[in-house]
C-alpha positions as CSV (number, residue, x, y, z in Angstrom):
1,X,102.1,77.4,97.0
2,X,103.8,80.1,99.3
3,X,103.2,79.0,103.4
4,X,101.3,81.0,104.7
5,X,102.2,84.4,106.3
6,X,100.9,87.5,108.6
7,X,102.4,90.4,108.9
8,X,102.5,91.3,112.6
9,X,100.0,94.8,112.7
10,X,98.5,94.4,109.9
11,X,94.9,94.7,109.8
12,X,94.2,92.1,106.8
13,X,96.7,89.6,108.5
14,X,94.5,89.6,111.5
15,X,91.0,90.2,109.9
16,X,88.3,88.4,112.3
17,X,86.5,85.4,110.9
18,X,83.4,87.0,110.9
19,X,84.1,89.5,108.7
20,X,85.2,87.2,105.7
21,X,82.3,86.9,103.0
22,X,84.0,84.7,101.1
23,X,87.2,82.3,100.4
24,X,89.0,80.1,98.1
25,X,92.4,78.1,99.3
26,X,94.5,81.4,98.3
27,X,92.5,84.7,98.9
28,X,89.6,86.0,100.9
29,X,87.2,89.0,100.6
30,X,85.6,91.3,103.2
31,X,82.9,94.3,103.0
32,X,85.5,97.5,103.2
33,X,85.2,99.0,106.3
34,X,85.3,102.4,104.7
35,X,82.9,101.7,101.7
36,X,82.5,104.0,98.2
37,X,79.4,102.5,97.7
38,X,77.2,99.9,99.3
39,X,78.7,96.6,99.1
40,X,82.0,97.8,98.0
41,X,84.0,94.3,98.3
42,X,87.4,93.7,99.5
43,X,89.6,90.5,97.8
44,X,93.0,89.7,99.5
45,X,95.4,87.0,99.4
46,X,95.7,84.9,103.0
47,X,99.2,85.5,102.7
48,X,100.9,88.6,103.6
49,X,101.8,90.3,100.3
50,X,102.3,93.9,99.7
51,X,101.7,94.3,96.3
52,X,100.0,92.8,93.1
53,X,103.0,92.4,91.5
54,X,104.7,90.0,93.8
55,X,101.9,87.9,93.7
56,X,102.1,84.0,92.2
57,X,100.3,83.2,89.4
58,X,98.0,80.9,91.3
59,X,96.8,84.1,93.3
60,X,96.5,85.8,90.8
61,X,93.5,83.6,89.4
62,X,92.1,82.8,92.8
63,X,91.6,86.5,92.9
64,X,90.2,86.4,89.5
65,X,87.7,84.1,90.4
66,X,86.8,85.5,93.5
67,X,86.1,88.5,91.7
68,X,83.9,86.5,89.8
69,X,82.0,85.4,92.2
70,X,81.6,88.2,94.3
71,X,80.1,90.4,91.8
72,X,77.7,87.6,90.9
73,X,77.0,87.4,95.0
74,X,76.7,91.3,94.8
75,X,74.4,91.5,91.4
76,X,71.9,88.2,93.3
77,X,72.1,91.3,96.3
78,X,71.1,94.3,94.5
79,X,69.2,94.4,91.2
80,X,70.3,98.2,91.2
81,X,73.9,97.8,90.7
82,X,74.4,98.4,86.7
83,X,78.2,98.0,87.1
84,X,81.4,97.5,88.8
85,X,84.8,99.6,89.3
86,X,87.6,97.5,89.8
87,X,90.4,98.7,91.6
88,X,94.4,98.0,92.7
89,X,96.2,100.7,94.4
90,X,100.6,99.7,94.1
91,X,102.6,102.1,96.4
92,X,102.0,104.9,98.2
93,X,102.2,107.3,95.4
94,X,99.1,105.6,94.2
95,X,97.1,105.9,97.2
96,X,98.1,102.5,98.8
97,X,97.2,103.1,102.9
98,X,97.5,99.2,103.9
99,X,100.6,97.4,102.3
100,X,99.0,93.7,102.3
101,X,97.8,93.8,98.6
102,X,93.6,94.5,98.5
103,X,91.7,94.8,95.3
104,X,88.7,96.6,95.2
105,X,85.5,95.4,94.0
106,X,82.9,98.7,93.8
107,X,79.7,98.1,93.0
108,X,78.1,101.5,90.5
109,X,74.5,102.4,90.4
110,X,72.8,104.5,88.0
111,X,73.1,107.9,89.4
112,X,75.8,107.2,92.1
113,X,77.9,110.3,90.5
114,X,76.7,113.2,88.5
115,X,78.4,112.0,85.4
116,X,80.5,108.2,85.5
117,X,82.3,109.4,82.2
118,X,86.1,107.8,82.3
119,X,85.3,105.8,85.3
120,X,89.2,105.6,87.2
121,X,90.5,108.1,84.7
122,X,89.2,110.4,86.7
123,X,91.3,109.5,90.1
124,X,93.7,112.4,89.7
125,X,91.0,115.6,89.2
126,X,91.6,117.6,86.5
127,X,94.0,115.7,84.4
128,X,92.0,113.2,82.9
129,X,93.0,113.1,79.4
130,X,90.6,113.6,76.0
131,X,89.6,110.5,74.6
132,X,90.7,109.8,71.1
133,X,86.9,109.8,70.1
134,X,87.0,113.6,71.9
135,X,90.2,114.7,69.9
136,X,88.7,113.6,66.6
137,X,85.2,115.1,66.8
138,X,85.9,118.0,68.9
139,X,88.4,119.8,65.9
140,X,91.9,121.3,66.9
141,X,93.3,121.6,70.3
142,X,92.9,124.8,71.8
143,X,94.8,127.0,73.8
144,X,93.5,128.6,77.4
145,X,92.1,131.3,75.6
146,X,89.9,129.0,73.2
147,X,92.0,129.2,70.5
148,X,93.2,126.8,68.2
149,X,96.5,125.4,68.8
150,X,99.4,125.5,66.2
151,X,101.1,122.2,65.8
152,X,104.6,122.1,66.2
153,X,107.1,123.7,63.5
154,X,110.0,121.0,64.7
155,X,111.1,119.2,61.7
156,X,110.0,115.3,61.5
157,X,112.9,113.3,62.3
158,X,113.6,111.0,59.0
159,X,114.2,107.2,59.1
């Protein structure tokens, strides 16, 4: 087990007792201060770790099973919540505001969004990608103009 460490100005380093819902020897969760939906949920590790991917295997599954039990807590909470989004955000590039790793626990209702379709595929607007099931019952790819979109006349490499 890693001592443990805070990050001097960190916000989750110096996250008031009162705010924690829940805890295991490794991680904690809060209710995000900044919410998507109602009861989004908050799981981070007590020591000060950037990101996901530094984390040691014991974390790892401490966050797992906070998870877990969180969205059990969440589901006892609200009969209305039909599902969960669970997200990580690694780097900046990604849309990571608060470098002491966080995962993201958000709670979906029916109707919270005009249409859930692709769930986090959806992060970056307008390049979510057709679904294989799309491609194959949908015909040919098409062009901007609707029309159908002639495969490549590259020669197949041979083996």
């Amino acid at each position: 087990m890693r001592p443990r460490s805070h990050q001097p100005g960190c916000v989750f380093c110096t996250m008031a007792e009162g705010h924690v819902t829940e805890e295991n020897p490794f991680v904690y969760s809060v209710r995000d201060t900044s919410p998507v939906t109602p009861l989004h949920t908050l799981i981070l590790p007590k020591c000060h770790v950037a990101s996901y991917f530094d984390l040691e295997a014991k974390e790892k599954g401490a966050i797992d099973g906070l998870l877990e039990h969180s969205r059990r807590g969440i589901l006892a909470l609200d009969p209305s919540v039909k599902g969960f989004n669970i997200g990580i955000n690694v780097g900046e590039v990604a849309g990571q505001t608060i470098f002491h790793c966080h995962v993201h626990l958000i709670p979906r209702r029916l109707g919270d969004v005009a249409n859930p379709r692709g769930g986090v595929r959806a992060v970056i607007p307008g390049l979510v990608l057709r679904s294989h099931w799309d491609r194959i019952t949908s015909g040919p790819p098409r062009d901007a103009a609707g029309r159908p979109r002639r495969k490549s006349a590259r020669p197949r490499a041979r083996r």
